[in-house]
Biotite code that builds the C-alpha atoms (Angstrom):
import biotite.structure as struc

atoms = struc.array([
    struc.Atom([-18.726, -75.904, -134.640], chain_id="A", res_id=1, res_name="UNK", atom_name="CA", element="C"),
    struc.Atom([-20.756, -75.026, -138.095], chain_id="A", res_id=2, res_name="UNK", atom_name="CA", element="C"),
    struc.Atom([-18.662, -75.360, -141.292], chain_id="A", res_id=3, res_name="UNK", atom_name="CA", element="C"),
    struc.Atom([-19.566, -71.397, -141.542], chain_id="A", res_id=4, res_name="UNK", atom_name="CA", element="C"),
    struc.Atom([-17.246, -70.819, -138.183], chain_id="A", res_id=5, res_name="UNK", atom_name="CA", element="C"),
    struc.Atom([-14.287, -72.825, -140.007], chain_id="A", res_id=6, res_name="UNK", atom_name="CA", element="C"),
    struc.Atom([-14.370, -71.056, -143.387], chain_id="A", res_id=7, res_name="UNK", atom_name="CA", element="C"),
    struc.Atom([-12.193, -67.843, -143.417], chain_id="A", res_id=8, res_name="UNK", atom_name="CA", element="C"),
    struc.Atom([-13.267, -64.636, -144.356], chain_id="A", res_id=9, res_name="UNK", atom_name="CA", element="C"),
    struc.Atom([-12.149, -64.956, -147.940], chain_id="A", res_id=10, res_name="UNK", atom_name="CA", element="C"),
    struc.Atom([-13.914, -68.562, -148.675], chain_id="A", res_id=11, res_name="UNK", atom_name="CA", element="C"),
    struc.Atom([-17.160, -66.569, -147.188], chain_id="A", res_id=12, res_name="UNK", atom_name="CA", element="C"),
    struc.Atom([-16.538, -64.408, -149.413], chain_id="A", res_id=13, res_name="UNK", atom_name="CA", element="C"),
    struc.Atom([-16.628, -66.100, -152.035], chain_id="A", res_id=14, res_name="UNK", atom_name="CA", element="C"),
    struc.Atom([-19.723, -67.856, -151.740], chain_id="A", res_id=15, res_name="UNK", atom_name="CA", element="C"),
    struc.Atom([-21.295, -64.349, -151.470], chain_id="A", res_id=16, res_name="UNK", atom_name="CA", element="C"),
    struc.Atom([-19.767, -63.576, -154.651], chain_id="A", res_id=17, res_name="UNK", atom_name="CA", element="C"),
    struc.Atom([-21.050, -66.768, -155.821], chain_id="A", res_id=18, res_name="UNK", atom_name="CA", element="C"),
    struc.Atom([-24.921, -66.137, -154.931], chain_id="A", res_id=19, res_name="UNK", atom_name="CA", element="C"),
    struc.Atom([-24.878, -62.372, -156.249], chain_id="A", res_id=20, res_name="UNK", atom_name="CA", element="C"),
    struc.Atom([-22.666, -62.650, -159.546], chain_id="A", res_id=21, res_name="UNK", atom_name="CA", element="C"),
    struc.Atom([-21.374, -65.956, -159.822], chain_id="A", res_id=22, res_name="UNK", atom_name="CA", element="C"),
    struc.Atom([-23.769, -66.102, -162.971], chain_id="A", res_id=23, res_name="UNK", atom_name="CA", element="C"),
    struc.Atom([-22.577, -63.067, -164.922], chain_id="A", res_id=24, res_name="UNK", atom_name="CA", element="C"),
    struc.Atom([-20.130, -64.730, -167.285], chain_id="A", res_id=25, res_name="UNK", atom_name="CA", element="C"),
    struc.Atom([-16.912, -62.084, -167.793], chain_id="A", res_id=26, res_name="UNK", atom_name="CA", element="C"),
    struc.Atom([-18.254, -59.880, -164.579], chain_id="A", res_id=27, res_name="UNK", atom_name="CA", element="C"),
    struc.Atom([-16.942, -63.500, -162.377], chain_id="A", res_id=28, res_name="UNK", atom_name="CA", element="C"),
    struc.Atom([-14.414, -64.622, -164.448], chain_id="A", res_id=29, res_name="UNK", atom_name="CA", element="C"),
    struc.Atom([-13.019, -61.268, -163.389], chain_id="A", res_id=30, res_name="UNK", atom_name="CA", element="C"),
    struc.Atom([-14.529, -61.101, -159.898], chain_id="A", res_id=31, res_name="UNK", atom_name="CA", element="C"),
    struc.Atom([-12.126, -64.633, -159.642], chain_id="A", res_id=32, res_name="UNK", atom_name="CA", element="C"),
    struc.Atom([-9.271, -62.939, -161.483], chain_id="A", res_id=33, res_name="UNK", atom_name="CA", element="C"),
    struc.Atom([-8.948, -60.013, -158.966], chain_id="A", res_id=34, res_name="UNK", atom_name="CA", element="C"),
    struc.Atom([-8.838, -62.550, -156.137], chain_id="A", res_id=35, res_name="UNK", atom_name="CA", element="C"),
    struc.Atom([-6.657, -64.641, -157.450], chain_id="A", res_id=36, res_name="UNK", atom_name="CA", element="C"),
    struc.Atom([-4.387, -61.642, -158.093], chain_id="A", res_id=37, res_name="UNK", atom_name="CA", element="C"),
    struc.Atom([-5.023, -60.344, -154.749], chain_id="A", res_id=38, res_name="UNK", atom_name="CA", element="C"),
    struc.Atom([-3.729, -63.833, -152.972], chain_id="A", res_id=39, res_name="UNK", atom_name="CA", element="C"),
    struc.Atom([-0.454, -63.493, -154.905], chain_id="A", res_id=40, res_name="UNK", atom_name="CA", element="C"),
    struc.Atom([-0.518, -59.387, -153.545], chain_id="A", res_id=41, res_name="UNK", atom_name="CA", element="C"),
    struc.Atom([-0.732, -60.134, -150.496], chain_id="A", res_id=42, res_name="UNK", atom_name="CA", element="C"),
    struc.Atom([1.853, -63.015, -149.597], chain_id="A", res_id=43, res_name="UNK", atom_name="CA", element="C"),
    struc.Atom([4.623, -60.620, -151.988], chain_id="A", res_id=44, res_name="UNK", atom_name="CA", element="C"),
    struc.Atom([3.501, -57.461, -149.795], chain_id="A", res_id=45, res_name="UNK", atom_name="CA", element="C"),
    struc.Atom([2.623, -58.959, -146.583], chain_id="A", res_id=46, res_name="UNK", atom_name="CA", element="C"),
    struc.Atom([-0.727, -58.044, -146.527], chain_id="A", res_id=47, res_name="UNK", atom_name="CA", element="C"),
    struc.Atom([-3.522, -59.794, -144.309], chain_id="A", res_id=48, res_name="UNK", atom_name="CA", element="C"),
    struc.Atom([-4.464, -62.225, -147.303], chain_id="A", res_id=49, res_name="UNK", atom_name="CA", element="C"),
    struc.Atom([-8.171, -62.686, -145.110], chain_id="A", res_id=50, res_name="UNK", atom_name="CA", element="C"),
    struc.Atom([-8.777, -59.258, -145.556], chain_id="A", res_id=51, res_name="UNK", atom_name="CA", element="C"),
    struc.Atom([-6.883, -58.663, -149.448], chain_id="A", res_id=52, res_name="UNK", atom_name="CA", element="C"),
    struc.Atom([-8.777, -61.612, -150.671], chain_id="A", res_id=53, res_name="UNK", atom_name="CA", element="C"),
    struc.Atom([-12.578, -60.824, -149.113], chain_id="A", res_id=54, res_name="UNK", atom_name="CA", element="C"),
    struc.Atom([-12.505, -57.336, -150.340], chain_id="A", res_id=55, res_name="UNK", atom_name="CA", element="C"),
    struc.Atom([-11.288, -58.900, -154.076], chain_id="A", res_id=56, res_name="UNK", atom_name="CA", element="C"),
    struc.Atom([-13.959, -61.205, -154.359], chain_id="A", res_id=57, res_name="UNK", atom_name="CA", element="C"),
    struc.Atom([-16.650, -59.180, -152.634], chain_id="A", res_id=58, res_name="UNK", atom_name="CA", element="C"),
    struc.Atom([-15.311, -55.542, -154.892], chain_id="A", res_id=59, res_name="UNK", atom_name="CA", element="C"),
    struc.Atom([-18.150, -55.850, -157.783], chain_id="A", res_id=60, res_name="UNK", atom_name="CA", element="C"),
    struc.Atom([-20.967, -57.442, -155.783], chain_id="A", res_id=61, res_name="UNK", atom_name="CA", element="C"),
    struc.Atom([-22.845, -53.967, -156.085], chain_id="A", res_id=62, res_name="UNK", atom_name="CA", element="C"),
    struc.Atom([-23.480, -55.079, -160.021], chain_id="A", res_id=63, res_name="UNK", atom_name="CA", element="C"),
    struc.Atom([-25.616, -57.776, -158.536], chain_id="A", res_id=64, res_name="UNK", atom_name="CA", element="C"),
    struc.Atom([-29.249, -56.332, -159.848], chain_id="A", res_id=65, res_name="UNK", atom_name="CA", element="C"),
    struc.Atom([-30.494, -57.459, -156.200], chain_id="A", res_id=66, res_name="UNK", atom_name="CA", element="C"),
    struc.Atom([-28.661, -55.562, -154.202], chain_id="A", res_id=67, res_name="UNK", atom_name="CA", element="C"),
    struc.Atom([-28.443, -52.384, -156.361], chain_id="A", res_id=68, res_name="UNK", atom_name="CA", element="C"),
    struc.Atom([-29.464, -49.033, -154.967], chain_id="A", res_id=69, res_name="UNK", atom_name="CA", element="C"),
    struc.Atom([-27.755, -46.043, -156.426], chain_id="A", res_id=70, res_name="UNK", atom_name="CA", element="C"),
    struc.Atom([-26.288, -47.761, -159.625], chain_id="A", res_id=71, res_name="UNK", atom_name="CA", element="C"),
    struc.Atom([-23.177, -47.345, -158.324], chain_id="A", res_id=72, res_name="UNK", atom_name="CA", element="C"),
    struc.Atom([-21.255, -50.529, -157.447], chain_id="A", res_id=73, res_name="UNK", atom_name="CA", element="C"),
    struc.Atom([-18.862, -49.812, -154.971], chain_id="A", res_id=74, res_name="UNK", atom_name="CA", element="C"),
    struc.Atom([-21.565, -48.113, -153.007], chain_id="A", res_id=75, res_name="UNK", atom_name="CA", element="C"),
    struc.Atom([-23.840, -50.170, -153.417], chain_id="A", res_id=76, res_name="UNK", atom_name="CA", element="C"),
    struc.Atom([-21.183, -53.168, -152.618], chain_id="A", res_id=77, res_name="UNK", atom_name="CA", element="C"),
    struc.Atom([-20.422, -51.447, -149.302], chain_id="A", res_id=78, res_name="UNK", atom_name="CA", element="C"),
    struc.Atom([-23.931, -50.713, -148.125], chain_id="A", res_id=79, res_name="UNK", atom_name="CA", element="C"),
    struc.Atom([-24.976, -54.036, -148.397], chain_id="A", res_id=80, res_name="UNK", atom_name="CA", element="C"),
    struc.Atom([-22.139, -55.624, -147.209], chain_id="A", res_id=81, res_name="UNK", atom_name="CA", element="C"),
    struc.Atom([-22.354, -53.296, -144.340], chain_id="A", res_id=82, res_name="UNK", atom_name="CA", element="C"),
    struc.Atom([-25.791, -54.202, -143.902], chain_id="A", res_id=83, res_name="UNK", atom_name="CA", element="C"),
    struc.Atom([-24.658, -57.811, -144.063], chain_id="A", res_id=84, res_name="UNK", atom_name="CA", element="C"),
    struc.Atom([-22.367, -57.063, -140.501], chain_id="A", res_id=85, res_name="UNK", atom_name="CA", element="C"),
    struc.Atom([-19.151, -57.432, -142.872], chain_id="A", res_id=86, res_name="UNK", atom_name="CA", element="C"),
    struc.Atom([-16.549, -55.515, -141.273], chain_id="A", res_id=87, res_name="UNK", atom_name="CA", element="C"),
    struc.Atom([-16.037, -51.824, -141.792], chain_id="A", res_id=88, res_name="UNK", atom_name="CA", element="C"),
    struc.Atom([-12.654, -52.018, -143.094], chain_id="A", res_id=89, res_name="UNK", atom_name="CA", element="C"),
    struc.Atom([-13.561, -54.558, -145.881], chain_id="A", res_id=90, res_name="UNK", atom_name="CA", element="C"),
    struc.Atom([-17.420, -52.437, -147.046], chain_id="A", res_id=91, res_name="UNK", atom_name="CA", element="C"),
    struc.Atom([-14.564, -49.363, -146.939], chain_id="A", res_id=92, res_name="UNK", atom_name="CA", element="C"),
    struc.Atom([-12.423, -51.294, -149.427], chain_id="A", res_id=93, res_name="UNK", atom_name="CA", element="C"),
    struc.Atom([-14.884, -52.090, -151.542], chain_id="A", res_id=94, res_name="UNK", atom_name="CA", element="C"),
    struc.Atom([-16.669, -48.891, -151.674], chain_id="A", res_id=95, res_name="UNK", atom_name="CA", element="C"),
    struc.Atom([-12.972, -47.167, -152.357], chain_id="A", res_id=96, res_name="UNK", atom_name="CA", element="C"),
    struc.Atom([-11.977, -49.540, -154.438], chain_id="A", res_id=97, res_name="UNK", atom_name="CA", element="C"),
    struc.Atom([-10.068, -48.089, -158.140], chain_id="A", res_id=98, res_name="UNK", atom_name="CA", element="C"),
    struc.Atom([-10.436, -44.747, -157.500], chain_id="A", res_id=99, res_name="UNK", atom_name="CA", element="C"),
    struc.Atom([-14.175, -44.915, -156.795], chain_id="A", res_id=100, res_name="UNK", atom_name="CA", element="C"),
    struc.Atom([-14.176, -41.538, -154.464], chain_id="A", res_id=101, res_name="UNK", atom_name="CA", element="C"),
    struc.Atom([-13.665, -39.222, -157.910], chain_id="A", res_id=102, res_name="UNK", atom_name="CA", element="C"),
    struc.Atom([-16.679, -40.907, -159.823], chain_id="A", res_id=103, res_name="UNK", atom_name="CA", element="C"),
    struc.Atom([-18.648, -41.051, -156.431], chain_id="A", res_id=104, res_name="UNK", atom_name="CA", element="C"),
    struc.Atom([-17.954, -37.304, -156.489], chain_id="A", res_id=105, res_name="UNK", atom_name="CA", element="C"),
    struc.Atom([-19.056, -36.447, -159.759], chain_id="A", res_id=106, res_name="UNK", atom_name="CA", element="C"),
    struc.Atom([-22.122, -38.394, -158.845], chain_id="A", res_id=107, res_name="UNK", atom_name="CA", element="C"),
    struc.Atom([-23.264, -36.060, -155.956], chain_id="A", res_id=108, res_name="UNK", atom_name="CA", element="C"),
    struc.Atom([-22.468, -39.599, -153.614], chain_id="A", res_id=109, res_name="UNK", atom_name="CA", element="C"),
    struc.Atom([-19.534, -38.709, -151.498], chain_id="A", res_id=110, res_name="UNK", atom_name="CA", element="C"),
    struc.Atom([-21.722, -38.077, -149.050], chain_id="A", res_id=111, res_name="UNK", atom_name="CA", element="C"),
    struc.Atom([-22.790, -41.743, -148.963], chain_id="A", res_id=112, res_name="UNK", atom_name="CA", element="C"),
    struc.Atom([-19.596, -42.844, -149.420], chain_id="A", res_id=113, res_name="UNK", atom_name="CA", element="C"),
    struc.Atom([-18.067, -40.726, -146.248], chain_id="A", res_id=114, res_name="UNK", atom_name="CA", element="C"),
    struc.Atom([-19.854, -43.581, -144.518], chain_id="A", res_id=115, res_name="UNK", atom_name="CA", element="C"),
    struc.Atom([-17.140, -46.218, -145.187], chain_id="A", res_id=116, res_name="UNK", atom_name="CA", element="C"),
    struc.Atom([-13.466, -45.891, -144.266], chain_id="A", res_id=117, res_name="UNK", atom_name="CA", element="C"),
    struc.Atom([-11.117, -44.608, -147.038], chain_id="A", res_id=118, res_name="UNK", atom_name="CA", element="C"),
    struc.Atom([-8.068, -45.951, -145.498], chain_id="A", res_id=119, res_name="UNK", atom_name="CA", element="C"),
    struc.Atom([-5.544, -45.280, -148.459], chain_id="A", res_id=120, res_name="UNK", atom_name="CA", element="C"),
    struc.Atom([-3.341, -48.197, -146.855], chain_id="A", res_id=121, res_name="UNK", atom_name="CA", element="C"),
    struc.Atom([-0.770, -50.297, -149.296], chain_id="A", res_id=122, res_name="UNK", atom_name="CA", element="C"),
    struc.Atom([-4.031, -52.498, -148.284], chain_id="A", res_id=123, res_name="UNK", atom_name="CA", element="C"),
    struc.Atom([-6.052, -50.421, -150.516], chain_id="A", res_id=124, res_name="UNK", atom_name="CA", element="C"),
    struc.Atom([-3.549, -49.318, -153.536], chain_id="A", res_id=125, res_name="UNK", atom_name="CA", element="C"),
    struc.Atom([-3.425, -53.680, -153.585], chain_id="A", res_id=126, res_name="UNK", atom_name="CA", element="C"),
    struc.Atom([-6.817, -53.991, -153.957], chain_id="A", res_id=127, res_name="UNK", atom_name="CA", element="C"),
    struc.Atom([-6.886, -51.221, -156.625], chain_id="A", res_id=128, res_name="UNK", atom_name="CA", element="C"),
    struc.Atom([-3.974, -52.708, -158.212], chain_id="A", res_id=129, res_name="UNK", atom_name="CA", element="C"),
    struc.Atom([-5.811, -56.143, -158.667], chain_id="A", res_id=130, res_name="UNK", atom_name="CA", element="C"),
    struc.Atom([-8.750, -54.889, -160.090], chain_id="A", res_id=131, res_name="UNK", atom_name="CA", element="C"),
    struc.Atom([-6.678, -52.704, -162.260], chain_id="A", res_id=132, res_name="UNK", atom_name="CA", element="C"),
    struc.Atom([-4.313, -55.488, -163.655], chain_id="A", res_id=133, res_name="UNK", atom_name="CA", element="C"),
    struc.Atom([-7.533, -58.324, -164.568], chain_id="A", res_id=134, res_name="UNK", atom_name="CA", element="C"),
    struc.Atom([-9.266, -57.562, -168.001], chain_id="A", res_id=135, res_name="UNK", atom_name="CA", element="C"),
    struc.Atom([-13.248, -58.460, -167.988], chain_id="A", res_id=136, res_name="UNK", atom_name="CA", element="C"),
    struc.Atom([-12.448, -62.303, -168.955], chain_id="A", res_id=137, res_name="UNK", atom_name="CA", element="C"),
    struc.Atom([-10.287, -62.522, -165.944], chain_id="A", res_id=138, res_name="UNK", atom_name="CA", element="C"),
    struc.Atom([-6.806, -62.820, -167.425], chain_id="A", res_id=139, res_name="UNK", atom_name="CA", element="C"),
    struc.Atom([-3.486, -60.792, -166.425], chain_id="A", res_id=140, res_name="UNK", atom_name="CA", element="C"),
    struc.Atom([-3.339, -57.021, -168.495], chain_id="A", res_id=141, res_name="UNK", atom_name="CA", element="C"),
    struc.Atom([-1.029, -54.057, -167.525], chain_id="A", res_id=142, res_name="UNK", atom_name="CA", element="C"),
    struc.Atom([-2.870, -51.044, -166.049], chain_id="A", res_id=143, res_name="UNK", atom_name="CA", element="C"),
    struc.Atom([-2.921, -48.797, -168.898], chain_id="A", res_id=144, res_name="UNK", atom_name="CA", element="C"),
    struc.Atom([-4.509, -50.964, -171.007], chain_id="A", res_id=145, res_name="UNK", atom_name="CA", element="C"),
    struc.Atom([-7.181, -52.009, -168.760], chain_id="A", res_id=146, res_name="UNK", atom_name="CA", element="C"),
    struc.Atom([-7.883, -48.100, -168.147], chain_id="A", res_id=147, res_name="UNK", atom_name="CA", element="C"),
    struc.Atom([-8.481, -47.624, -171.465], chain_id="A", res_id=148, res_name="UNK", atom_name="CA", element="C"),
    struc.Atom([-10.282, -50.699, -172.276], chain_id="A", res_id=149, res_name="UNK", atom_name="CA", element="C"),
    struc.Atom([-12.905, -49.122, -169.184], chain_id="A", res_id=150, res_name="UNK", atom_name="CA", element="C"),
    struc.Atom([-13.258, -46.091, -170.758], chain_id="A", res_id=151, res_name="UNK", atom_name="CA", element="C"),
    struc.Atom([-13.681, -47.078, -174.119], chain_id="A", res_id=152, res_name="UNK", atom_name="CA", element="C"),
    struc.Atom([-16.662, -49.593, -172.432], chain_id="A", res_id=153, res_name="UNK", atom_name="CA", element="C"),
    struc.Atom([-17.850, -47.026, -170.712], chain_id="A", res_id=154, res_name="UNK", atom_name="CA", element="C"),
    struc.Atom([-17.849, -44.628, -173.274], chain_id="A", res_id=155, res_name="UNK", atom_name="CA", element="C"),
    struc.Atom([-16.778, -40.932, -174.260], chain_id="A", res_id=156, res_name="UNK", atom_name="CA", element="C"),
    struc.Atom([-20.248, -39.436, -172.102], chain_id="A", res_id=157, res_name="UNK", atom_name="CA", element="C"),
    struc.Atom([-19.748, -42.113, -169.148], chain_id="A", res_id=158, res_name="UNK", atom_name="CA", element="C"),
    struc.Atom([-18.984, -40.397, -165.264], chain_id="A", res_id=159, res_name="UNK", atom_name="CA", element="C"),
    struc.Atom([-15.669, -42.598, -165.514], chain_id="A", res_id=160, res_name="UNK", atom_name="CA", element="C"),
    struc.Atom([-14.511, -40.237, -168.881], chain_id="A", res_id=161, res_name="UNK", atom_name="CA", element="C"),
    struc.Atom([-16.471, -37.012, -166.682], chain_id="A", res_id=162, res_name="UNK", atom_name="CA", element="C"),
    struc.Atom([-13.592, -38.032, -163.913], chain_id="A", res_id=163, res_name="UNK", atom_name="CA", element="C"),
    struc.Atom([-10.563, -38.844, -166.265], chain_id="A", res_id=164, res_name="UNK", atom_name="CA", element="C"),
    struc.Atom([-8.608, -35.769, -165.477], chain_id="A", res_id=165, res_name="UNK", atom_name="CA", element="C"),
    struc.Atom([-7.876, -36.698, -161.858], chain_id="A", res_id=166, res_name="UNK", atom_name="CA", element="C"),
    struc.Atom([-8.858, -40.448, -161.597], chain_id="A", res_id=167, res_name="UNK", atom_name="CA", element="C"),
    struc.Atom([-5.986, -41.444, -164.194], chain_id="A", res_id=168, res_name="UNK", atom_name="CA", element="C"),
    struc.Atom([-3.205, -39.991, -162.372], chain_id="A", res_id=169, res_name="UNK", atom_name="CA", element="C"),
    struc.Atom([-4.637, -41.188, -159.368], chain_id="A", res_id=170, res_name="UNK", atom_name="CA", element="C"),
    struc.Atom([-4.624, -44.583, -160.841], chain_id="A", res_id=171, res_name="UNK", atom_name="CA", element="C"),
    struc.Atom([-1.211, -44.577, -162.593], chain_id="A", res_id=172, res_name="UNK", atom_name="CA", element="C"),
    struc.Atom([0.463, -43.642, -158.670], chain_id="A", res_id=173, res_name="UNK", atom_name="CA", element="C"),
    struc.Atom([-1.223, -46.018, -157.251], chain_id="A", res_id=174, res_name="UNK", atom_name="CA", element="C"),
    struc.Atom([-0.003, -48.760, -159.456], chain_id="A", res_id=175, res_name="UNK", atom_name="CA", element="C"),
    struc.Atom([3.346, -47.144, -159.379], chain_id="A", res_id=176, res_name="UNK", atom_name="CA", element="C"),
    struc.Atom([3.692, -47.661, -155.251], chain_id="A", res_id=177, res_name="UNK", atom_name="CA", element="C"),
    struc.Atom([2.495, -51.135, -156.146], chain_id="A", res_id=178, res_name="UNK", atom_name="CA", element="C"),
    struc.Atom([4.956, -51.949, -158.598], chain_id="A", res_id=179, res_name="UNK", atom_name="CA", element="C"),
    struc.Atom([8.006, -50.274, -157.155], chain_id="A", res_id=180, res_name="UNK", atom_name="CA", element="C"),
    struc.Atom([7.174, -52.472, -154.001], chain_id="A", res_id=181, res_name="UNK", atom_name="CA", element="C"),
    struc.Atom([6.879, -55.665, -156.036], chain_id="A", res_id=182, res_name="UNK", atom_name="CA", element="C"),
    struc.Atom([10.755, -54.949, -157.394], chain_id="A", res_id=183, res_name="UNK", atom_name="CA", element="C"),
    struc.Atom([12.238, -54.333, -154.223], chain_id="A", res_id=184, res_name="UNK", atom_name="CA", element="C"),
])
């Protein structure tokens, strides 16, 4: 057997990672954040750490300049890691990921998106939840802050602020779940 057959899903994925944004200074530190955060996820929720961890490291790969179609990185993630002959369920998670489906909207790309699974699992709120509690340099921040540290990057005229209304809320339940899970 190839060393490719023995890696898991996750180590694949991070070498993919690697190749499309493992130069971009605070986009990998975070990229490596989120995973790391999504290993410790999915051993306290019994989650399929394979999957958790793939879709964490793989969930900004759309940034890459390479691989970027609509300037939209989760879609742009997902199509080419469906292109790829990554499994549905992870280009869904990625192209889902943090509440992606209102800016996608706003964006006239829901359409585009539709082609991906939205499975709104605990496997998906995780996912979210990583992303949402890693700052850019890759360290540990509550979700509030990190929400408001995006849209002040953003900006006040950005299609993250256009979406604010409904992706907050959206955001704040789905750390809630998370969090009222990781107390039980």
């Amino acid at each position: 057997m190839t060393d490719v057959l023995l890696r898991s899903r996750a180590e694949t994925a991070r070498l993919v990672a690697g190749s499309l944004i493992g130069d971009s200074g605070n986009r990998w530190k975070h990229t490596a954040g989120v995973a790391h955060r999504a290993a410790e996820l999915s051993a306290r929720l019994g989650l399929d750490p394979d999957v958790l961890v793939a879709a964490a490291w793989l969930h900004d790969i759309g940034y890459a300049e390479p691989i970027a179609l609509t300037g939209f990185h989760p879609l742009d993630g997902a199509v080419h890691l469906s292109d790829e002959g990554w499994p549905a369920r992870i280009a869904g998670l990625v192209a889902y990921h943090s509440g992606a489906r209102f800016v996608g909207a706003a964006r006239g790309l829901a359409g585009q998106l539709a082609a991906f699974p939205d499975e709104r699992s605990l496997m998906a709120d995780a996912l979210t939840y990583a992303d949402q509690t890693v700052g850019p340099t890759g360290l540990r921040v509550d979700p509030e802050a990190r929400y408001t540290e995006m849209l002040h990057r953003h900006g006040p005229c950005s299609w993250n602020a256009a979406v604010d209304a409904d992706r907050r809320p959206h955001l704040q339940n789905t750390a809630a779940r998370v969090e009222h899970l990781l107390a039980a």
